[in-house]
matplotlib code that plots the C-alpha trace (Angstrom):
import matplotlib.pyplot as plt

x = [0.0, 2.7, 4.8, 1.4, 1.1, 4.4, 4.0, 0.9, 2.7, 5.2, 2.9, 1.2, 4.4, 5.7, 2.0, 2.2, 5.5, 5.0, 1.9, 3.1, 3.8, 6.4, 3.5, 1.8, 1.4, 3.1, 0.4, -0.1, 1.5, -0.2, -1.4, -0.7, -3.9, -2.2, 0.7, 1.5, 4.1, 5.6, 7.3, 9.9, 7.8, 4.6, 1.5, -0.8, 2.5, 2.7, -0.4, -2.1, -3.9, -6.4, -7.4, -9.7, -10.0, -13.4, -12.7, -14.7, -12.0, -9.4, -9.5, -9.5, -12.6, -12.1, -9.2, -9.7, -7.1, -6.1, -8.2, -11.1, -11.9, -12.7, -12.2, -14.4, -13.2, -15.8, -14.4, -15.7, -13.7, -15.0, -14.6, -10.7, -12.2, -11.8, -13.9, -13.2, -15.6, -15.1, -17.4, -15.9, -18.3, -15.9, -15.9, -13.8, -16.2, -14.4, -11.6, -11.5, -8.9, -8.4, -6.3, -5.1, -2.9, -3.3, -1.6, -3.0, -3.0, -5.1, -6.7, -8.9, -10.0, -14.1, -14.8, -18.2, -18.2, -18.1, -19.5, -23.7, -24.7, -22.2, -21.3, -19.1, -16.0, -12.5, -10.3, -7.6, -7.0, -3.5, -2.4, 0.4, 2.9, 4.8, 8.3, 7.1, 6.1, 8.0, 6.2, 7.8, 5.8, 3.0, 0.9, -1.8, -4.4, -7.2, -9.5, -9.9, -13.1, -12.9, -15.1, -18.2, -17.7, -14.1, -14.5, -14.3, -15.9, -13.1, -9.2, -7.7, -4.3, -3.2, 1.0, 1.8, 4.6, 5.4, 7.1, 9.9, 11.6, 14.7, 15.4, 18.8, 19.1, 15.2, 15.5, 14.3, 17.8, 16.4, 12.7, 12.2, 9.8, 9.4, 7.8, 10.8, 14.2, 14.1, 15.7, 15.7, 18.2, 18.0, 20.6, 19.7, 21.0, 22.3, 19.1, 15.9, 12.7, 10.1, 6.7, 4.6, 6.1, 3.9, 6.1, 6.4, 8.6, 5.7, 6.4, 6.4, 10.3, 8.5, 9.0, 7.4, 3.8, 1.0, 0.4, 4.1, 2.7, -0.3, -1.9, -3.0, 0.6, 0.8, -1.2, 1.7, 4.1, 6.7, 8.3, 11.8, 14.2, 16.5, 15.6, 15.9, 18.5, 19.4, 17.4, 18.1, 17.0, 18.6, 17.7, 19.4, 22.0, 23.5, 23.7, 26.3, 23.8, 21.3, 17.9, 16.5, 17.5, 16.2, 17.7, 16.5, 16.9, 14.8, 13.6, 11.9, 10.6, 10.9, 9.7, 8.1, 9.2, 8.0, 9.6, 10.9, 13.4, 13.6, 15.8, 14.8, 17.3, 16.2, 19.1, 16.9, 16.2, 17.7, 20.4, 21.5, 19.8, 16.6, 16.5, 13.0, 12.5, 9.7, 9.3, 6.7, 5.6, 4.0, 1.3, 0.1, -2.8, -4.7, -4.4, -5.4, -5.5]
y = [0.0, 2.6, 1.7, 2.0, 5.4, 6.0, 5.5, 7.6, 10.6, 10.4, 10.1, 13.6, 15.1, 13.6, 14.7, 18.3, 18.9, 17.7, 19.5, 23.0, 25.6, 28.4, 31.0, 29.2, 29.5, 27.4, 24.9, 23.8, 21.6, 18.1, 17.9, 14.9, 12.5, 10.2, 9.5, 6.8, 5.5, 2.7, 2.4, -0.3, -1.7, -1.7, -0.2, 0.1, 1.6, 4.4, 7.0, 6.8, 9.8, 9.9, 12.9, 14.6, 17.8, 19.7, 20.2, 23.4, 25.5, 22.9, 23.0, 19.5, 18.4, 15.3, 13.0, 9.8, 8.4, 4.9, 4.7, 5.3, 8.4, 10.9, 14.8, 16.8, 20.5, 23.6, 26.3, 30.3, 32.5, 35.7, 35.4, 33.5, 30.4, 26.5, 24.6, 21.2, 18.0, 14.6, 11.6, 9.9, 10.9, 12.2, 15.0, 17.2, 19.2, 20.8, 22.8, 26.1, 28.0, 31.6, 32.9, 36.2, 36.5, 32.8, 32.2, 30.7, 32.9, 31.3, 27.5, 26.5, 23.5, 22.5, 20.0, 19.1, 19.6, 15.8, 16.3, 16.1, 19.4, 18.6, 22.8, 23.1, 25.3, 26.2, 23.2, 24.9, 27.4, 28.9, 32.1, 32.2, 35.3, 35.3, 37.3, 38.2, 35.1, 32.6, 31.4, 32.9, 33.0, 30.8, 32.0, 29.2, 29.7, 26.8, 25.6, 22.1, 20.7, 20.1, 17.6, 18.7, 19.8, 20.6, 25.0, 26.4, 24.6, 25.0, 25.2, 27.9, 28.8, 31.5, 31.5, 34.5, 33.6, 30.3, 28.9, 30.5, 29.7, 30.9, 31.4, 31.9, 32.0, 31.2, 28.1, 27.3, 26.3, 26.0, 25.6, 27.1, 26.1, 28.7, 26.0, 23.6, 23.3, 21.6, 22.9, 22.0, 22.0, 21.9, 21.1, 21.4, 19.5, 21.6, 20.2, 22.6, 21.9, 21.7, 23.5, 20.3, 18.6, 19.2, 18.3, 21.1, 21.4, 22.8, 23.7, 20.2, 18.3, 15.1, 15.0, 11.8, 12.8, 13.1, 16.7, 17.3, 15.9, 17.9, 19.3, 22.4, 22.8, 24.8, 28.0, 28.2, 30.5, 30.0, 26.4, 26.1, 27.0, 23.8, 20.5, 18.9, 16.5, 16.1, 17.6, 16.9, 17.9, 18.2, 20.0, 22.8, 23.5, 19.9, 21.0, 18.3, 15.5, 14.5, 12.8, 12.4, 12.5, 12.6, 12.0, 12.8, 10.9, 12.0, 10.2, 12.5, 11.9, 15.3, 17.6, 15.6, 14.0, 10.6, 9.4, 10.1, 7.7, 9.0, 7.6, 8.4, 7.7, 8.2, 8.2, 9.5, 7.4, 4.6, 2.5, 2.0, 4.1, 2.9, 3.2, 3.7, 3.7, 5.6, 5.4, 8.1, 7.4, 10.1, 9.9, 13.0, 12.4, 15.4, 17.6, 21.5, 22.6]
z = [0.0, 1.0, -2.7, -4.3, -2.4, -3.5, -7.2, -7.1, -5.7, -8.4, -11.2, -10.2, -10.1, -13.4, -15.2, -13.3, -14.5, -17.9, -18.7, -16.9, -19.5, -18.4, -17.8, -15.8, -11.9, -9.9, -8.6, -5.0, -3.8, -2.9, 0.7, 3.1, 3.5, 6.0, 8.8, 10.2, 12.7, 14.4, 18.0, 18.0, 15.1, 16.6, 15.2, 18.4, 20.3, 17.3, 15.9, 12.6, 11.3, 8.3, 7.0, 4.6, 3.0, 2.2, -1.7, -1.4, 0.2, 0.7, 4.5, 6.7, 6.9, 9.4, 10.8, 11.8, 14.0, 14.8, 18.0, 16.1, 17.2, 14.7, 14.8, 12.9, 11.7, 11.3, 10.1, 10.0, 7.5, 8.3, 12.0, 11.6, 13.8, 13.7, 16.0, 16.1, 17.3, 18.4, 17.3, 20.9, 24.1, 26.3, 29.5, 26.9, 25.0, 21.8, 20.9, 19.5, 17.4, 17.0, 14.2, 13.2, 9.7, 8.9, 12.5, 15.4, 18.5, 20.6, 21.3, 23.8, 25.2, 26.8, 29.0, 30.8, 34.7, 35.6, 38.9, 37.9, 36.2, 33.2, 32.9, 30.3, 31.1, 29.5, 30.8, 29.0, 27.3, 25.3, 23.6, 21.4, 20.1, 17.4, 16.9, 12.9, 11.9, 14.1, 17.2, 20.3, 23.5, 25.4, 27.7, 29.7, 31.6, 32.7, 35.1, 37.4, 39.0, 42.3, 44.1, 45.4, 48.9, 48.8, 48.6, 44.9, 42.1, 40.4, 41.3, 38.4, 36.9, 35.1, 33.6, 31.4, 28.8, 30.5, 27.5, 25.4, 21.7, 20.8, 17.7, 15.6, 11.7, 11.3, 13.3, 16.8, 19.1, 22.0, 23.9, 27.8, 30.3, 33.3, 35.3, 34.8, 35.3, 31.6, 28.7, 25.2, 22.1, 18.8, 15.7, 12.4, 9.0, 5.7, 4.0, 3.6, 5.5, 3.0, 2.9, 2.8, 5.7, 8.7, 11.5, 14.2, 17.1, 19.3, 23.0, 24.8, 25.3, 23.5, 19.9, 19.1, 19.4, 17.0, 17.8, 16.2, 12.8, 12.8, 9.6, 11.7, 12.0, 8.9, 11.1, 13.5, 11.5, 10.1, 10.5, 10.8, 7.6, 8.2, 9.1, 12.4, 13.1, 16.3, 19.8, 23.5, 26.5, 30.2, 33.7, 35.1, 36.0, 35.3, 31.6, 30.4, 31.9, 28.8, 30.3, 26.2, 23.1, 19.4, 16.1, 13.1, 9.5, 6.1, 2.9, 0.2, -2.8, -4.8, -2.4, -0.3, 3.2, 3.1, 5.9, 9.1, 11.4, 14.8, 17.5, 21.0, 23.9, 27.4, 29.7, 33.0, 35.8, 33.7, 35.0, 31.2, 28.4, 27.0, 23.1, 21.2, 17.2, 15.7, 11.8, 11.0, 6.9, 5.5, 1.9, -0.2, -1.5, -1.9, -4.9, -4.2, -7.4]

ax = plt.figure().add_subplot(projection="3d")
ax.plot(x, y, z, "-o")
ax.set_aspect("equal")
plt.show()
């Protein structure tokens, strides 16, 4: 299936470059209809993600992910809103996006009071700022039910700025958490990112989730101008003692990334280090034009 997938993908590019006359606009690029990885070859220890676009406007529509649960995305143009909806009965409600110059700024997260009246309140909720157009500050605010009888219904939090990107040459080197003693590195290969690739290094020291893969990924600014090779992280101030880290290796086909090796190694509270595999395979199947 992946080689069929494959084969597909380089067809399309073969016919688009063929049939492209010099005056003509450069087309969109193809966008990516499904990720999959593995964890030490496992499926069910990895993510899969399906997703589909609304040919109207070319904006996800859904994404189905391997658990079966199934994320539907409603989107209001004139407002610069995405509300997105789970087919999964759950306390969590839905989650909104805010955007502002094709950027996220803020998301936030509803859940259902689970203590009997089922009121829905903002379980979390995030604003971003950007530096331009790379992604530079988090601020987080939320709240937490408390059991009936314990004082406040709720138990809330409030941390201006609490995350930090640095960035140097249009790449992130290096990710802070005010709450933390953790910091995180980043080193980059000569090779270009490329504009289809949805992998983001968001603000979490995990780089193996399915949030980093995300097609929403594309609305938070710019992405990174190299790409990622190698990240670590470690807690202050021991900063020569490395608790996990990531390397990265690429295969592309054209323009596209359609795979990803990453090895983690976790060295904390490990009397030898622990060493993970994750190959993340990537298909475009969705032409824009």
């Amino acid at each position: 299936m992946k080689k069929y997938a494959f084969i597909l993908l380089a067809t399309a590019i073969t016919l688009v470059s063929c049939s492209k006359d010099k005056n003509d606009p450069e087309p969109d690029p193809f966008k990516v209809t499904k990720i999959s990885c593995t964890k030490n070859g496992s499926a069910t220890e990895g993510f899969s993600m399906d997703i589909t676009y609304n040919t109207a406007n070319n904006t996800i529509s859904k994404i189905t992910y391997q658990t079966g649960i199934t994320d539907f995305y409603i989107y209001n143009e004139e407002a610069e809103k995405i509300a997105v909806y789970s087919n999964t009965a759950s306390d969590f409600v839905h989650t909104n996006y805010a955007l502002s110059g094709n950027k996220i700024t803020d998301l936030e997260v509803k859940a259902n009071y689970p203590y009997g009246d089922n009121e829905e309140y903002v379980h979390d909720s995030f604003t971003y700022e950007y530096a331009g157009n790379n992604w530079k500050f988090t601020s987080e605010k939320g709240s937490r039910p408390n059991t009936p009888g314990s004082g406040d219904k709720y138990t809330t939090f409030d941390r201006n700025r609490v995350s930090e990107f640095i960035w140097d040459s249009n790449n992130i080197k290096e990710y802070d958490y005010a709450n933390s003693s953790k910091v995180m590195k980043y080193e980059y290969s000569d090779q270009n990112n490329e504009p289809t690739f949805p992998f983001r290094i968001l603000n979490s020291f995990s780089l193996v989730e399915p949030e980093n893969f995300h097609p929403l990924n594309e609305f938070m600014g710019s992405n990174t101008r190299k790409l990622l090779k190698k990240a670590y992280w470690y807690e202050t101030p021991e900063v020569n003692d490395i608790c996990v880290e990531y390397n990265f290796e690429y295969t592309l086909l054209g323009n596209y990334i359609t795979e990803v090796t990453i090895n983690e190694t976790i060295y904390k509270d490990r009397t030898e280090p622990e060493e993970n595999l994750y190959i993340v395979n990537l298909s475009y199947g969705y032409d824009p034009n």
